[in-house]
C-alpha positions, 0 to 999 in steps of 0.5 A: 326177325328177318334175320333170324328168319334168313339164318333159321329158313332151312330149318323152319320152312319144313314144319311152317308146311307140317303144321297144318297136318299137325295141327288136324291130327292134334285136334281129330287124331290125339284129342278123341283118343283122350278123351274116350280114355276119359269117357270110359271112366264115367257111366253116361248116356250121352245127354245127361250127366256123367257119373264117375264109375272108375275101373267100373266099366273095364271091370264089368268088361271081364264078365261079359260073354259078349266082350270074349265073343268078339275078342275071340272073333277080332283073334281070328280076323287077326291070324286069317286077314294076314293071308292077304300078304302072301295073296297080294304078293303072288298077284302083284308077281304075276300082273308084273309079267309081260304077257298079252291082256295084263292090262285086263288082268290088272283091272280085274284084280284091282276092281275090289279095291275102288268099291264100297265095303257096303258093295262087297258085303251085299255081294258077299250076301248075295253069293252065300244065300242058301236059295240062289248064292253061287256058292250053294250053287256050285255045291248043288253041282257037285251032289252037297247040299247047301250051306247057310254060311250067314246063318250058322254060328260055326261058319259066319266069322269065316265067311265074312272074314272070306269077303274082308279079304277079297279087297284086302288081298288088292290093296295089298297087291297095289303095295306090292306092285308099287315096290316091284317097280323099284326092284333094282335089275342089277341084283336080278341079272347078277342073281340070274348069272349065279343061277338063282331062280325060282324060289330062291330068286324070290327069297333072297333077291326080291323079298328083301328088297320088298320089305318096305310094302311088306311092313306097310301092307302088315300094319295096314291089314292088321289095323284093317283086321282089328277095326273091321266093323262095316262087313260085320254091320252089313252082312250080318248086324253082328248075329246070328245071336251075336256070335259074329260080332267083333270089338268095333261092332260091339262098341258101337252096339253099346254105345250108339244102337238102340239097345246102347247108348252106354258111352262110358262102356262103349269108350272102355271097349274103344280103349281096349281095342286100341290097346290091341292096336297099339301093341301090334303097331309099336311091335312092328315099329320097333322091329323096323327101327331095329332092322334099320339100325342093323343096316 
């Protein structure tokens, strides 16, 4: 055995250190995910017994306005939280400057990231109330009238798709700022020397080199987009008349609130959001494998 140990130690030393983190993932990771893919087979209310319902609950699903409702809002959570990116890469450029007081700049843009979701959305609440939200106050300013953004149907996935991006938009920045660090000067002074500047600099001597922190700010922010619940629960508890609900809210409605305690729904509208994620994350996975394989 101290043999095979002496002659095998380079090989197995790492995975003795991986097998914990394995092992956590296996059990909180890998074992949910089977088993909501079983649950959602099964109508249960979570106490009694199961009964079997096969594709009943993902059938039930496709005639229900309230699943297309939050499908619908997650789409546009989607296509708008990815505006984060580009914000996040014009803040990190310019706190990468060398200019008087960055170091306040800093603190300021990187402030939403350190507070509570919880924080953000009562802040956002606050800032939208028709009575004395800053918003409806800066439109009084200016002769409009005030807008109940939480309270109108065609404005409140915005509004808290709005607040979403406020920390997102540091979380991305952080990335950015992170990769700007490891910019190779060389290629900027060489760059420089060619009379590149400006956009140009930018998009063939910076951006490739930040491709890194752009895939992981895209997988995060699409994850972050797909899961969004907590905004959703704080500043509107899905209403008014669910039109601002997304899938992660939906699910736990049905399986968790009050008026649920559907597990077997509530597993199959897990499932189908997971589905969606794993779409986009093997999408980007791939595209990476192949631009790595390309080089």
């Amino acid at each position: 055995m101290q043999a095979f140990w002496k002659k095998n130690q380079q090989s197995i030393a790492p995975w003795l250190f991986l097998l914990p983190g394995i092992a956590m993932f296996l059990l909180y990771v890998v074992y949910p995910i089977f088993g909501s893919i079983q649950i959602s087979f099964f109508d249960w209310d979570g106490l009694g017994e199961k009964t079997w319902v096969g594709m009943g609950n993902y059938v039930e699903l496709l005639d229900d306005e309230a699943f297309y409702t939050s499908l619908k809002n997650n789409i546009l959570w989607l296509v708008l939280y990815l505006l984060a990116i580009p914000a996040g890469l014009f803040v990190a450029l310019f706190l990468n400057q060398t200019v008087r007081g960055i170091r306040i700049y800093k603190s300021l843009f990187f402030f939403p990231f350190v507070i509570s979701q919880v924080v953000v959305g009562l802040v956002f609440s606050w800032f939208y109330d028709p009575n004395f939200g800053l918003l409806n106050v800066a439109l009084g300013a200016i002769g409009l009238e005030p807008i109940a953004v939480l309270a109108d149907e065609r404005f409140v996935t915005y509004g808290i798709i709005v607040a979403g991006l406020w920390p997102q938009t540091a979380y991305c920045m952080i990335l950015y700022l992170t990769g700007l660090n490891a910019v190779d000067p060389e290629q900027i002074e060489a760059a420089r020397l060619d009379n590149a500047k400006g956009w140009k600099m930018l998009w063939y001597i910076i951006l490739p080199q930040l491709r890194p922190a752009t895939f992981i700010a895209m997988v995060v922010t699409i994850i972050g987009a797909l899961r969004s619940f907590d905004l959703v629960s704080i500043m509107t508890d899905g209403g008014p008349w669910g039109s601002s609900r997304v899938l992660a809210f939906f699910m736990y409605e049905q399986a968790f609130s009050e008026y649920g305690f559907r597990m077997g729904y509530g597993a199959a509208i897990a499932v189908v959001l997971f589905m969606i994620m794993m779409v986009y994350i093997s999408g980007f996975l791939y595209k990476m494998y192949r631009d790595e394989r390309g080089h």
